[in-house]
RODO-2510 file (C-alpha; in nm, 4 decimals, decimal comma):
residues 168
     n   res          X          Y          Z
     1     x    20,3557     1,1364    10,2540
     2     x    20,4438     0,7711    10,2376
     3     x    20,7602     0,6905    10,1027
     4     x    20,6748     0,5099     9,8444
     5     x    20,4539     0,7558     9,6958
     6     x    20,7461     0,9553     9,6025
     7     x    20,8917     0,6599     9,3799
     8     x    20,8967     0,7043     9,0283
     9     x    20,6049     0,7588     8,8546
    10     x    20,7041     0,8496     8,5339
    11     x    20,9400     0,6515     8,2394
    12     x    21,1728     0,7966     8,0062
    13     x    20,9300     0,8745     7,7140
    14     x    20,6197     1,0116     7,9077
    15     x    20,4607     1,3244     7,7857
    16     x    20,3830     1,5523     8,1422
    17     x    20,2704     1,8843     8,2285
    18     x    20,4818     2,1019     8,4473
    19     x    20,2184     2,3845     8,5555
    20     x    20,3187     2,6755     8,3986
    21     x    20,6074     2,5699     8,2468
    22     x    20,4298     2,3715     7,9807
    23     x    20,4197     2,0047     7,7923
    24     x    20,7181     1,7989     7,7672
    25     x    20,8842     1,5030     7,7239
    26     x    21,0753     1,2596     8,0126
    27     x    21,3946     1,2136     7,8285
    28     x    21,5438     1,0260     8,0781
    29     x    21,6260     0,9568     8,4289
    30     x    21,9753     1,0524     8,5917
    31     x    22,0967     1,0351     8,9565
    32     x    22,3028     1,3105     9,0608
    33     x    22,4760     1,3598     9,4127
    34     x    22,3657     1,6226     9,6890
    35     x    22,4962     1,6993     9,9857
    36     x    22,6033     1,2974     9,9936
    37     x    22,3020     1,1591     9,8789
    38     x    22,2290     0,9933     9,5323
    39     x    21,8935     1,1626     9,4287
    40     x    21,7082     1,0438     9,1149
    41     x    21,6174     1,2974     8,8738
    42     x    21,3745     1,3549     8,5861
    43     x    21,5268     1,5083     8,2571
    44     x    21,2198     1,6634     8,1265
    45     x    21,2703     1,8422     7,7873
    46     x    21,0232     2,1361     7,7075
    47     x    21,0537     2,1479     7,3503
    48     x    20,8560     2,4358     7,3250
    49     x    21,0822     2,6755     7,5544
    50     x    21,3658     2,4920     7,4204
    51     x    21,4244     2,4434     7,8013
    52     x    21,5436     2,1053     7,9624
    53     x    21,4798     2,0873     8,3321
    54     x    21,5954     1,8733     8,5931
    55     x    21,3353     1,7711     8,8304
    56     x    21,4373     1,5293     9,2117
    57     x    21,1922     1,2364     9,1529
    58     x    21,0599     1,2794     9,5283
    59     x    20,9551     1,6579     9,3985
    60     x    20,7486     1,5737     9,1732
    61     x    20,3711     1,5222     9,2539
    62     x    20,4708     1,8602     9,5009
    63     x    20,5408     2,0606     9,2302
    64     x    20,2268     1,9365     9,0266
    65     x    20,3387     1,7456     8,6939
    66     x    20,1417     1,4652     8,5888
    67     x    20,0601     1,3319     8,2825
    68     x    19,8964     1,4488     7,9432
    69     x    19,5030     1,4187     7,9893
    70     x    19,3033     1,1948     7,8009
    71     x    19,1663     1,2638     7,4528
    72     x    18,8100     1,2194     7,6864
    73     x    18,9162     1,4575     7,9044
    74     x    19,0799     1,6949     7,6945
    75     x    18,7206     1,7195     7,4486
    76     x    18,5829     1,8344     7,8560
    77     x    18,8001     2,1008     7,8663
    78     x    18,7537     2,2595     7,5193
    79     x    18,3976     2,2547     7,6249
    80     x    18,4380     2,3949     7,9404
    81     x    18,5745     2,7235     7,7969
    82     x    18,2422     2,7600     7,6353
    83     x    18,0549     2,7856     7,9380
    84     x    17,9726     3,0932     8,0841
    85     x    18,2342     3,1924     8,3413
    86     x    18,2378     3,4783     8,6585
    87     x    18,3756     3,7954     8,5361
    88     x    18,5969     3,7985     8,8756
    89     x    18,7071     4,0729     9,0660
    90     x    18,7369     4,4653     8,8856
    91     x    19,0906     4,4700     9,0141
    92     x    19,3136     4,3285     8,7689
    93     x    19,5707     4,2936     9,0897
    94     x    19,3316     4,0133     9,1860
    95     x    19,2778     3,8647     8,8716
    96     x    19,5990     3,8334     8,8451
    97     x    19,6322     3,7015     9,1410
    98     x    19,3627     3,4189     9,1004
    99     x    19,4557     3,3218     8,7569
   100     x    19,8174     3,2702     8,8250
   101     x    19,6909     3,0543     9,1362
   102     x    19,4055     2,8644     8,8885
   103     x    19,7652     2,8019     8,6602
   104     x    19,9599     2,7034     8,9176
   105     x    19,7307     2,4044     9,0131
   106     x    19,7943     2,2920     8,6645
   107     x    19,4568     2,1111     8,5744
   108     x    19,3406     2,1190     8,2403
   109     x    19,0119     2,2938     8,3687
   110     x    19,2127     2,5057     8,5709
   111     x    19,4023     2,5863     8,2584
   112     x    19,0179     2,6063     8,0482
   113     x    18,9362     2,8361     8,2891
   114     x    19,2022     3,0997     8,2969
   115     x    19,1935     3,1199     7,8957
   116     x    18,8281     3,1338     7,8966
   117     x    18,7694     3,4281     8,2093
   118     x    19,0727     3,6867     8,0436
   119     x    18,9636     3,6170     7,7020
   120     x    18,5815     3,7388     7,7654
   121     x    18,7711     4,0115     8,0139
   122     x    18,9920     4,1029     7,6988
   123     x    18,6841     4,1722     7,4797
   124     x    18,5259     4,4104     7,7549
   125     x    18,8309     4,6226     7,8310
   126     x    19,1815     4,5490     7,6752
   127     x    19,3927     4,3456     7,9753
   128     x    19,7034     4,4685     8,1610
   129     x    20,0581     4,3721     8,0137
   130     x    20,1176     4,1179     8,3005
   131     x    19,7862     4,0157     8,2511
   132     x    19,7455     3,9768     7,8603
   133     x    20,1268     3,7512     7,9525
   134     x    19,8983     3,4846     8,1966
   135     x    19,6380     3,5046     7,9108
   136     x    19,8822     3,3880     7,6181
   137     x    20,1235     3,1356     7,8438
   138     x    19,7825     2,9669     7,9758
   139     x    19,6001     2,9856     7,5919
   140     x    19,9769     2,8327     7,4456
   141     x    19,9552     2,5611     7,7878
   142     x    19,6425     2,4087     7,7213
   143     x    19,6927     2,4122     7,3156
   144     x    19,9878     2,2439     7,3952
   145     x    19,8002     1,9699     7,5879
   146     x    19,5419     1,9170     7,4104
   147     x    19,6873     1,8757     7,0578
   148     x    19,9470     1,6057     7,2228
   149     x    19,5969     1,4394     7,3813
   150     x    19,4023     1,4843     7,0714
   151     x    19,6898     1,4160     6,8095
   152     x    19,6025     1,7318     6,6182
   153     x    19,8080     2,0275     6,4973
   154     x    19,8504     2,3275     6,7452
   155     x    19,6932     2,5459     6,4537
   156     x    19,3909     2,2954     6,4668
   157     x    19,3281     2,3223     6,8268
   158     x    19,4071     2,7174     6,8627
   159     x    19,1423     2,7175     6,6244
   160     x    18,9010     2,4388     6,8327
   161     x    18,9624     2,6860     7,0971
   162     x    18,8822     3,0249     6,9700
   163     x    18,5420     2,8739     6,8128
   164     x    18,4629     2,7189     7,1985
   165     x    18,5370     3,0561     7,3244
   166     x    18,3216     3,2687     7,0725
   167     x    18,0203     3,0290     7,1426
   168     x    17,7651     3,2362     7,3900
***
């Protein structure tokens, strides 16, 4: 990757994604010392998890966050969970095991996805503890998102959501 790909992409201010980790806010940017070196760091505050990370500049696009979608693109999403999706495997070891990899991407369709095939999975046969966890940290991810995209309440959306998902 070319140097200055890594430069700062992101202003103090910024709503981003982290995958899996949620919506937040760039508070600001510090520079902190390791092993000799001055390395630029995002503050990114999480106000959700009440959780304010610390993220090297240069790490960033590696480690997936980008910035809130579109209102366009967020409207795609909530769609996209209406759309019939593959049950997936029987194994909920695999499931599992895809869904956390579909979250760790950290696209909002990615996201739509996840909460859409565990949902329809839920109403079939009631999920696994780890997996009912994915289910609610990937529904709270992209109601997150999308309410910041759509400037709407996170009751509003949850609720945008759940009639996308009950459409057939």
């Amino acid at each position: 990757m070319a140097k200055t790909e890594t430069l700062q992409q992101f202003q103090q201010g910024d709503m981003v994604v982290y995958p899996i980790q949620g919506v937040g806010r760039i508070d600001h940017l510090e520079t902190r010392t390791f092993k000799g070196k001055d390395i630029p760091y995002y503050v990114i505050c999480l106000e959700a998890a009440e959780m304010i990370l610390r993220v090297p500049v240069n790490k960033s696009l590696e480690l997936g966050i980008r910035p809130i979608v579109s209102k366009a693109l967020a409207e795609k999403a909530l769609k996209h969970i209406s759309k019939e999706h593959e049950p997936g495997p029987s194994d909920w070891k695999q499931r599992y095991t895809m869904n956390l990899d579909l979250l760790k991407k950290g696209g909002i369709n990615d996201i739509a996805e996840v909460v859409a095939k565990l949902y329809h999975r839920s109403k079939v046969k009631e999920l696994p503890v780890q997996e009912r966890k994915l289910y609610d940290d990937a529904l709270k991810l992209m109601v997150d998102e999308v309410s910041f995209s759509m400037v709407k309440s996170k009751d509003e959306v949850e609720q945008l959501v759940f009639c996308q998902l009950e459409k057939e």
